[in-house]
C-alpha positions in Angstrom: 27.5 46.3 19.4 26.3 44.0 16.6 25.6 40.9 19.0 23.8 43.1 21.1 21.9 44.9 18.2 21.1 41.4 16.9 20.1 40.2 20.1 17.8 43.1 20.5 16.1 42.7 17.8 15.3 39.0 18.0 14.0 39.1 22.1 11.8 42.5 20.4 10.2 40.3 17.3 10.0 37.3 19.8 7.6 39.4 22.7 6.1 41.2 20.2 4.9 38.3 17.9 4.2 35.8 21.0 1.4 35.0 20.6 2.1 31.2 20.0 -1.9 29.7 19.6 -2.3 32.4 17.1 0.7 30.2 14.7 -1.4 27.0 15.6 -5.0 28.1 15.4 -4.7 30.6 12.6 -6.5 32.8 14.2 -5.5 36.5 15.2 -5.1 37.5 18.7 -7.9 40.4 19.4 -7.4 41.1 23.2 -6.9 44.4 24.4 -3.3 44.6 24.2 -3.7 45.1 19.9 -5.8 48.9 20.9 -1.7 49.4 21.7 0.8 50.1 18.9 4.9 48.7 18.7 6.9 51.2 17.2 8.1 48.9 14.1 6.1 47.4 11.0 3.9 44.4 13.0 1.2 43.3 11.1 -2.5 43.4 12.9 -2.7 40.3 10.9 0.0 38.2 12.0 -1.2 35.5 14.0 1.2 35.9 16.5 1.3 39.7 16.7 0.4 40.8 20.6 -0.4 44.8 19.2 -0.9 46.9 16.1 1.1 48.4 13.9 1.6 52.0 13.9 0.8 52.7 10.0 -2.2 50.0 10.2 -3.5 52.0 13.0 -3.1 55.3 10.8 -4.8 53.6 8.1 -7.5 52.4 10.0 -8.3 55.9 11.6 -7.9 57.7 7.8 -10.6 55.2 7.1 -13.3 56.0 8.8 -16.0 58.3 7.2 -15.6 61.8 7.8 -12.9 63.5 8.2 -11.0 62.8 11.6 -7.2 64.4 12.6 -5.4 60.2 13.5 -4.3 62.2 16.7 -3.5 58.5 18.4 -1.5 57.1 15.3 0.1 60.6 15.4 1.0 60.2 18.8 2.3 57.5 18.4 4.7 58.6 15.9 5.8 61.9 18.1 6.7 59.9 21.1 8.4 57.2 19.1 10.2 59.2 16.5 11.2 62.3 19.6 12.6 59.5 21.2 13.9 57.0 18.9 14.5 58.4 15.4 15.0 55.8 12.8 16.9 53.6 15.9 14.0 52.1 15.4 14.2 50.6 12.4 17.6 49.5 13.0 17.0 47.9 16.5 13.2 47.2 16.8 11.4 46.8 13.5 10.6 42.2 13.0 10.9 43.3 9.2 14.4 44.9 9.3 15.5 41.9 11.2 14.7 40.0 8.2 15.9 42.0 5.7 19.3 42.2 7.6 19.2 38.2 7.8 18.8 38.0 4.3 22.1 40.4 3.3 23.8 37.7 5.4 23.4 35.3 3.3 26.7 34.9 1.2 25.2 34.8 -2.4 26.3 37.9 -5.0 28.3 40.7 -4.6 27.1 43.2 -1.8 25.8 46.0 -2.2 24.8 49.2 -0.1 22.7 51.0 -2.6 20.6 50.6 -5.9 21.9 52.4 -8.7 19.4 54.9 -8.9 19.7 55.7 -5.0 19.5 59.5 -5.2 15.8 59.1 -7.2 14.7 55.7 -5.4 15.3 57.2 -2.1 12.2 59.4 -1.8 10.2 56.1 -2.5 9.0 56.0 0.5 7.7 59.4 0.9 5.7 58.4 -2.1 4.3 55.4 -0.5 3.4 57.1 2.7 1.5 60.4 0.5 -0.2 58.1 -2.1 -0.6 55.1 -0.4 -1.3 55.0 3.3 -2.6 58.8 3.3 -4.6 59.7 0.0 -5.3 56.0 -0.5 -6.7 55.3 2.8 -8.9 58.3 3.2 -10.2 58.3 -0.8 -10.0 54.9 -2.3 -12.9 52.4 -2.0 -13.6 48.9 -1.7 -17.0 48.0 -1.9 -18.7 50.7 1.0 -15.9 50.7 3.2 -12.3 52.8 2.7 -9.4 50.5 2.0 -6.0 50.4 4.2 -4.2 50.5 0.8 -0.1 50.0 1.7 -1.6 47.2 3.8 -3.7 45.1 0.9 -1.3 46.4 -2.0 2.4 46.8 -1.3 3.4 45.8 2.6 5.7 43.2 2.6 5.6 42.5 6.2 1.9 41.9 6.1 2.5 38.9 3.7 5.6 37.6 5.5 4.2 37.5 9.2 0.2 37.5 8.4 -0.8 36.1 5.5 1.6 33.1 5.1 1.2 31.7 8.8 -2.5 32.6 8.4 -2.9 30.6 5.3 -0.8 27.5 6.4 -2.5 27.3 9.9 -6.5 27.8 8.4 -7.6 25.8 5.7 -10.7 27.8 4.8 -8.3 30.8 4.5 -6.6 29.0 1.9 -9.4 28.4 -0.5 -10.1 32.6 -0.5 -6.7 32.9 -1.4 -6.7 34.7 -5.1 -5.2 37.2 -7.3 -4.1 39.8 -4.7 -2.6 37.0 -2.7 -0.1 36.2 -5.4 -0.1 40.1 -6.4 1.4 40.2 -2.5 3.7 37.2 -3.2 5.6 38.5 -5.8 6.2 41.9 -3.7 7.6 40.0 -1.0 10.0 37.3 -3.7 11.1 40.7 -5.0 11.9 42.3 -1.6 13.4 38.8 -0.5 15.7 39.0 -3.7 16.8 42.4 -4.0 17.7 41.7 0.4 20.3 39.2 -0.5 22.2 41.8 -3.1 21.0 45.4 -1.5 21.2 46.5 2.0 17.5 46.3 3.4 16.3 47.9 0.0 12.5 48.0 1.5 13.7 50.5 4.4 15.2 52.4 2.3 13.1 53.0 -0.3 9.4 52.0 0.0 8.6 52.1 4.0 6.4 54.7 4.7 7.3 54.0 8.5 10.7 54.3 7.7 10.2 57.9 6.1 7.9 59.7 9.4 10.8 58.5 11.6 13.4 59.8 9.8 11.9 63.2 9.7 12.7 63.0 13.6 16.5 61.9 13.0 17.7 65.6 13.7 16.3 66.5 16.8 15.3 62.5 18.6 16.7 61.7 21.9 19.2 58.8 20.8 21.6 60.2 18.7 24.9 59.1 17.6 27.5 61.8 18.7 30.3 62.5 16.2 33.9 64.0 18.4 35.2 65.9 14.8 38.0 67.0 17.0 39.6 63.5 17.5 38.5 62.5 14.0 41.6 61.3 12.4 39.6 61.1 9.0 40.4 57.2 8.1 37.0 56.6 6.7 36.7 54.0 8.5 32.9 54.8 9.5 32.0 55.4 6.1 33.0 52.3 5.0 31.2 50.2 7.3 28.6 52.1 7.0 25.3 49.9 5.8 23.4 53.1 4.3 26.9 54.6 2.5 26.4 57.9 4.5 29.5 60.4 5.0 30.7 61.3 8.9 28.7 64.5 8.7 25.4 62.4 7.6 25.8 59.7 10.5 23.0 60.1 12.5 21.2 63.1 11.2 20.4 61.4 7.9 16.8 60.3 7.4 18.5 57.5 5.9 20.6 56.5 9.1 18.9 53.4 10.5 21.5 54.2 13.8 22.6 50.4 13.4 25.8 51.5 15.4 28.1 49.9 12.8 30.2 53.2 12.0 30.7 53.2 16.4 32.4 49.7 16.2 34.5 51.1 12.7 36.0 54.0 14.6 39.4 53.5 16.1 39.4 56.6 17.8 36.4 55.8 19.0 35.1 59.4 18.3 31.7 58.0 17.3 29.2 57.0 20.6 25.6 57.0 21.2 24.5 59.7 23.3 21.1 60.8 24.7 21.3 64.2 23.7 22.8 66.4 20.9 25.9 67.6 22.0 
């Protein structure tokens, strides 16, 4: 399971960032294929990025004058999240891939949570409330609405846009100012907190991360616990990435559905299934 989820991810950050002249030109692709959204964080602005990115497109719909329900963005979220639940972020999400990457690297003592877990957690409901919602559809920039998560806070953005941007154009690099570094020292502090903390960006600040987990009860892909062949070693809860007890697995907002606890289990009383049994 972790090869494959590993592999997964890198063949789904590889197609979906592709777009190889968009690395050497520094300049975005803008075909028709980016009127299409991938389910994980994929910033519009990476040079390489082949479609949108779900809460970008949100943004950009909450920005437009006058009120208008995003019924696209939130279709987008439906069929993803009725499907998928938060296996997205574990599987499919370029971001999560990185974040995973880093906790890899053998530097500090591991750990699964912040301190402050129980409070930090709802984060990301914060983000996705103040930030891509009432920020988008209320807060200005000059005569046009701002995409707020996407200048302010995302991460991703700066990782797969504006640093391959910026080293590919030269007359990018000269508008490069205050909010650029503001951006920079997000992403150093996401970077650092990877090595030490499980993919503390997921779990507490992605608004993305927060609509699909709303949809972890009820999604297609599930992963079925057997309690009646549960011989209660813990064994799942220890390799657990997001620290979440056997009754949490899977219907958690917080469980990414990495599959880690299904390799744990000797009994093997813990299997993805496609429906809730």
């Amino acid at each position: 399971m972790k090869r494959l989820r590993l592999t997964v991810q890198l063949l789904f950050t590889i197609v979906t960032n592709g777009y190889l002249y968009g690395f050497f030109s520094g300049k975005i692709y803008r075909g028709v294929l980016k009127y299409a959204c991938v389910p994980g964080l994929n910033c519009y602005s990476c040079p390489g990025a082949a479609a949108s990115c779900p809460i970008g497109a949100l943004q950009a719909l909450l920005n437009q004058r006058g009120f208008q329900i995003p019924f696209a963005a939130l279709g987008v979220f439906f069929l993803f999240g009725s499907l998928l639940g938060r296996f997205v972020c574990g599987w499919l999400c370029p971001f999560g891939l990185v974040q995973d990457l880093l906790y890899k690297i053998p530097v500090f003592k591991k750990k699964k949570r912040l301190p402050c877990h129980h409070i930090a957690k709802y984060g990301k409901y914060v983000v996705l409330i103040l930030l891509v919602c009432v920020g988008s559809m209320f807060l200005w920039g000059g005569f046009a609405k701002v995409p707020t998560f996407c200048k302010y806070l995302c991460p991703s953005g700066t990782l797969l846009g504006a640093i391959p941007l910026l080293s590919a154009n030269e007359a990018l690099r000269g508008q490069a100012g205050g909010l650029f570094l503001w951006k920079l020292g997000i992403l150093l502090t996401i970077v650092l907190l990877s090595i030490k903390v499980f993919r503390p960006f997921c779990q507490y600040l992605c608004p993305l991360g927060a609509i699909y987990g709303w949809f972890n009860r009820f999604s297609l892909v599930q992963i079925h616990w057997e309690e009646e062949r549960c011989i209660s070693c813990m064994a799942c809860e220890r390799a657990c990435p997001a620290a979440l007890s056997r009754q949490e697995i899977s219907r958690s907002p917080e469980c990414i559905r990495c599959g880690k606890c299904v390799d744990a289990c000797p009994e093997k009383c813990l299997h993805f299934s496609g429906k809730r049994m």
